[in-house]
Backbone as CSV, one residue per row, in Angstrom:
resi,resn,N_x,N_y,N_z,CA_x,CA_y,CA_z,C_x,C_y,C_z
1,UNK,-14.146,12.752,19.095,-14.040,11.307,19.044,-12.630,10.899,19.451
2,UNK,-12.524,9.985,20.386,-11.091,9.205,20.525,-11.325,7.805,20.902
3,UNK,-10.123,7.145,20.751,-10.154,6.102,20.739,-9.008,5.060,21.362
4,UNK,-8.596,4.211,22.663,-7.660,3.973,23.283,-7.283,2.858,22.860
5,UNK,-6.156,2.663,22.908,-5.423,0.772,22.498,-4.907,1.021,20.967
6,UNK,-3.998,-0.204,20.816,-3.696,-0.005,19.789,-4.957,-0.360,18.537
7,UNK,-3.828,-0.019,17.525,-4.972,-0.089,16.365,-5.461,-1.469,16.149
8,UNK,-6.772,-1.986,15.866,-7.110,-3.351,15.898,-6.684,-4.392,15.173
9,UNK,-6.335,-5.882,15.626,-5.860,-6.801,14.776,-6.872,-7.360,13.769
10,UNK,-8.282,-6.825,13.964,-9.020,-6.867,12.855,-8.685,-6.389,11.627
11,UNK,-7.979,-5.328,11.495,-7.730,-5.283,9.978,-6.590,-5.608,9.610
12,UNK,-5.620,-6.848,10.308,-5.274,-7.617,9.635,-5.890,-8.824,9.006
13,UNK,-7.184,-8.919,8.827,-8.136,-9.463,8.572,-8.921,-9.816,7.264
14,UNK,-7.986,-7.931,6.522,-8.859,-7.289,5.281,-7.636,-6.832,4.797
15,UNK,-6.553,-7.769,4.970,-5.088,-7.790,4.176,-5.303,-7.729,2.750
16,UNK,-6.078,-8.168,2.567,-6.190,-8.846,1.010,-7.379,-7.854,0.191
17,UNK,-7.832,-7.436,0.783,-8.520,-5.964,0.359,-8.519,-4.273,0.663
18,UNK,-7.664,-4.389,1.921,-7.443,-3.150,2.187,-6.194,-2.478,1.218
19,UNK,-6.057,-1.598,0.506,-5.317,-0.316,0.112,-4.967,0.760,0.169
20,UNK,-5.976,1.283,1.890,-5.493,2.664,2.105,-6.011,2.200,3.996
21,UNK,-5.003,3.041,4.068,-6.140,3.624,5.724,-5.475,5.089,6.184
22,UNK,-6.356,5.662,6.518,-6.457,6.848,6.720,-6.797,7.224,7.698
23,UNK,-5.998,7.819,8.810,-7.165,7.754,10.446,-6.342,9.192,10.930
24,UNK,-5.624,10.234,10.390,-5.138,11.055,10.681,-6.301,12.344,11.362
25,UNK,-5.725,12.393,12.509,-6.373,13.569,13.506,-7.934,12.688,13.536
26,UNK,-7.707,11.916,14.483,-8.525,11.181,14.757,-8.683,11.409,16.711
27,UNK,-7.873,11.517,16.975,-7.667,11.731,18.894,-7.439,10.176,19.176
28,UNK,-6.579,9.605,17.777,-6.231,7.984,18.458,-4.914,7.796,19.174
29,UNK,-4.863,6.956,20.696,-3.969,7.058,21.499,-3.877,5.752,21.455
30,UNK,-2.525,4.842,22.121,-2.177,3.694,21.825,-0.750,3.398,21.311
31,UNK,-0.586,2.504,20.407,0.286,1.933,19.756,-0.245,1.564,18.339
32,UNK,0.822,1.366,17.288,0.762,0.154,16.000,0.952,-0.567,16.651
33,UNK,0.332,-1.907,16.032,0.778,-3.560,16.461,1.408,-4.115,15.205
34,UNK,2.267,-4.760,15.676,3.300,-5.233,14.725,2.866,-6.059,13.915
35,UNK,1.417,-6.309,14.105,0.971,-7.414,12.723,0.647,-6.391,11.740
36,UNK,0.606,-4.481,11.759,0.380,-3.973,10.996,1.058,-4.420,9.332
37,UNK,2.381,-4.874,9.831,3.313,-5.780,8.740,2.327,-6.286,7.157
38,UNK,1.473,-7.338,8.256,0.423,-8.225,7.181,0.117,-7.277,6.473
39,UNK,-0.414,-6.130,6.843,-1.126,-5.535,5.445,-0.146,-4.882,4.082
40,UNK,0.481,-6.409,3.584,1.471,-6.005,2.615,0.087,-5.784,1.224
41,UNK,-0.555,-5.110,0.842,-1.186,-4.575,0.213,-1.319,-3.247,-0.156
42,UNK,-1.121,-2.519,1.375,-1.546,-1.563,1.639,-0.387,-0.496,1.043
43,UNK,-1.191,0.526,0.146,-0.325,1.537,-0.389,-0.428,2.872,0.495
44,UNK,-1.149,3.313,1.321,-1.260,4.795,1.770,-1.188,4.654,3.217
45,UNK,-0.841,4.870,4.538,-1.120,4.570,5.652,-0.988,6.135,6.189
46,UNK,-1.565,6.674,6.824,-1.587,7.406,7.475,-2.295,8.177,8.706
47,UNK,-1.820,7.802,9.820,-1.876,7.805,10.819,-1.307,9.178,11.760
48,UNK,-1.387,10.036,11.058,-0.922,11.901,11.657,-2.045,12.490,12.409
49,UNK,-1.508,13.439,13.172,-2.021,13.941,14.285,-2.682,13.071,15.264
50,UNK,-2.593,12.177,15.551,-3.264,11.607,17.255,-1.599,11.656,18.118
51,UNK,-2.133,10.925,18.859,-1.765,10.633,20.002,-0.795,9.224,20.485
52,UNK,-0.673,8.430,19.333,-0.016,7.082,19.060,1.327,7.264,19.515
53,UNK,1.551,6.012,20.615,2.800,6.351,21.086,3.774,4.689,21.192
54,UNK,4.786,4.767,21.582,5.503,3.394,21.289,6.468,3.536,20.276
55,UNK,7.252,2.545,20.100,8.130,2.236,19.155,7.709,2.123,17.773
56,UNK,7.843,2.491,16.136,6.688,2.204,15.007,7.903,0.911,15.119
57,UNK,6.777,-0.140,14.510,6.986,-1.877,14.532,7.900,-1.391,13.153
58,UNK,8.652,-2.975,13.476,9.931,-3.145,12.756,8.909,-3.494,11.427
59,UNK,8.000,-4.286,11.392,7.273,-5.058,10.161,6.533,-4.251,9.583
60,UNK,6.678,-2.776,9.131,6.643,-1.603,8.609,7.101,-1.563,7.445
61,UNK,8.363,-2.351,7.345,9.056,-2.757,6.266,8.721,-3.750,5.553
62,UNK,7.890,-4.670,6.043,6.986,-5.918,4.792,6.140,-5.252,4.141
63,UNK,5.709,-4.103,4.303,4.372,-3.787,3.299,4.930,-3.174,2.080
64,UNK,5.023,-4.190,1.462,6.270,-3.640,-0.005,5.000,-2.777,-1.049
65,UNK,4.108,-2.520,-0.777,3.188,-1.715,-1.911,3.330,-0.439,-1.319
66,UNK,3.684,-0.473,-0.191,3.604,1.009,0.587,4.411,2.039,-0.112
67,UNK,3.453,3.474,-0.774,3.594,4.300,-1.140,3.756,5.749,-0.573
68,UNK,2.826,5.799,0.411,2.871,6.829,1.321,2.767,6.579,2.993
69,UNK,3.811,6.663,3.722,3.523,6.728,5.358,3.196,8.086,5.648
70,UNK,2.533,8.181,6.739,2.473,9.664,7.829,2.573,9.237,8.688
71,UNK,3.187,9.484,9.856,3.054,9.284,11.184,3.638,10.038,12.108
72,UNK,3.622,11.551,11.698,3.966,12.876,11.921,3.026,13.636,13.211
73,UNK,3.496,13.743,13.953,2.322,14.820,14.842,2.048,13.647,16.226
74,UNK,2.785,12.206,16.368,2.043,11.822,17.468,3.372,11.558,18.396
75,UNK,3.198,10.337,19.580,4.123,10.496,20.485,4.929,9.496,20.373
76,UNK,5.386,9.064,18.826,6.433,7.491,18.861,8.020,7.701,19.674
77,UNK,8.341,6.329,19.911,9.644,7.011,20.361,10.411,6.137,19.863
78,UNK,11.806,5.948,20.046,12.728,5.167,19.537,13.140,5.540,17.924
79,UNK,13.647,4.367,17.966,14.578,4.252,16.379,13.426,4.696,15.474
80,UNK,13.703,4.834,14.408,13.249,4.618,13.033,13.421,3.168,12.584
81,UNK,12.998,2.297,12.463,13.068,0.597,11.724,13.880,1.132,10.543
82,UNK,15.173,0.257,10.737,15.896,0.178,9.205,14.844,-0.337,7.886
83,UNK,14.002,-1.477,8.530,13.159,-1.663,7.618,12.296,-1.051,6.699
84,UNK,12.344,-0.005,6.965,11.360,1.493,6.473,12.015,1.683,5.351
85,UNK,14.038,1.876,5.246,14.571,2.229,4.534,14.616,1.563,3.035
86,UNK,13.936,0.171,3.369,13.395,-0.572,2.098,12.348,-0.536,1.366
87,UNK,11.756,0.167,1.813,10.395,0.636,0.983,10.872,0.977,-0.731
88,UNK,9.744,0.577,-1.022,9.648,1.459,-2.354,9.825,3.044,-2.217
């Protein structure tokens, strides 16, 4: 299974109910989109082993419930977002 483009702005949609997403080793290629931000709910994100490439969005740092990132194993490039460094 794979899947091209970034991840959908539909689940900024399910802000208000989503708490996890989980899509690691999936064969997903693309980007995050920076509305990933909205899902300030979300405690677990992990997104390891595909193929995801781009800068990770600065608004990484609004999801103040965020407990666990992964985003280990794909093709990001650039900085690290200072914003990250505010996490819980």
């Amino acid at each position: 299974m794979t899947s091209e483009g970034c991840i959908p702005p539909s689940l900024a949609a399910m802000a208000e109910t989503l708490d996890e997403i989980v899509l690691s080793n999936m064969a997903l290629t693309g980007c995050l989109r920076q509305d990933i931000g909205l899902l300030r709910g979300l405690t677990v994100l992990d997104v390891s082993s595909n193929n995801l490439a781009g800068p990770l969005p600065e608004s990484i740092g609004a999801m103040r419930s965020l407990e666990q990132l992964n985003v280990a194993h794909n093709k990001f490039s650039g900085k690290v977002p200072s914003s990250i460094c505010s996490l819980p």
